[in-house]
N, C-alpha and C positions, 0 to 999 in steps of 0.2 A: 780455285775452289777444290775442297778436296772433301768431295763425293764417291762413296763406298760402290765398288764396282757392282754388287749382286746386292739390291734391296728385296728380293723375294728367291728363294729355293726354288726348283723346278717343282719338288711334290708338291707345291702352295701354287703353281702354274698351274701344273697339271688339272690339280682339284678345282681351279678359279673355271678354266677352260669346261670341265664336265661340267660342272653345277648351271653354268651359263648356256650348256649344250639343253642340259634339261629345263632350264625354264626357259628355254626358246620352244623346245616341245612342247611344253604343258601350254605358252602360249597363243603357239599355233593350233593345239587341238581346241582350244578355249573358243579360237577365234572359228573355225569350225563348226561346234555343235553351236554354240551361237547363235552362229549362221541358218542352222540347221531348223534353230527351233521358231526364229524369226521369219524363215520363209515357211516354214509352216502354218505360223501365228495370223501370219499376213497375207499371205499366197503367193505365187512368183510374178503377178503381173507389179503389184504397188511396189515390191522389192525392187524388180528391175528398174520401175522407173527412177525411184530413190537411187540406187547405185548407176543408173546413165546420171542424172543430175550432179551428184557428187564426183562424177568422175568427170563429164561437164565444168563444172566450177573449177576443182583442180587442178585442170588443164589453164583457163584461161588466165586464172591467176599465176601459174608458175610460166605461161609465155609471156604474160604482163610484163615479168621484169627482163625477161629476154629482150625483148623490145625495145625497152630503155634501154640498155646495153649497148644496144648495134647505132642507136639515134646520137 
């Protein structure tokens, strides 16, 4: 096959990398006040228990298939 050594320029890297850096930011802040406004909304006790719950479940389901694995 004869495939072109450089399918992108570094300054089209470069730029890919930044823009990706900021909307990891903007996501993370998002996820954040979110946070922020929902434990307000809600208070810290129902929140916690929703996020032990959730973090609950996605424990037992990601060992679930460990399990099968090792059997």
């Amino acid at each position: 096959m004869n495939l072109p050594e450089k399918i992108y320029t570094e300054s089209q890297l470069t730029r890919a990398k930044d823009t990706a850096q900021v909307v990891g930011w903007l996501q993370g802040a998002g996820v954040v006040i979110g946070g922020a406004i929902l434990w307000n909304l809600l208070g810290w006790i129902p929140l916690l228990v929703v996020v032990v719950g959730v973090g609950w479940a996605l424990m037992k389901l990601l060992s679930r298939s460990s399990d099968k694995e090792q059997v």
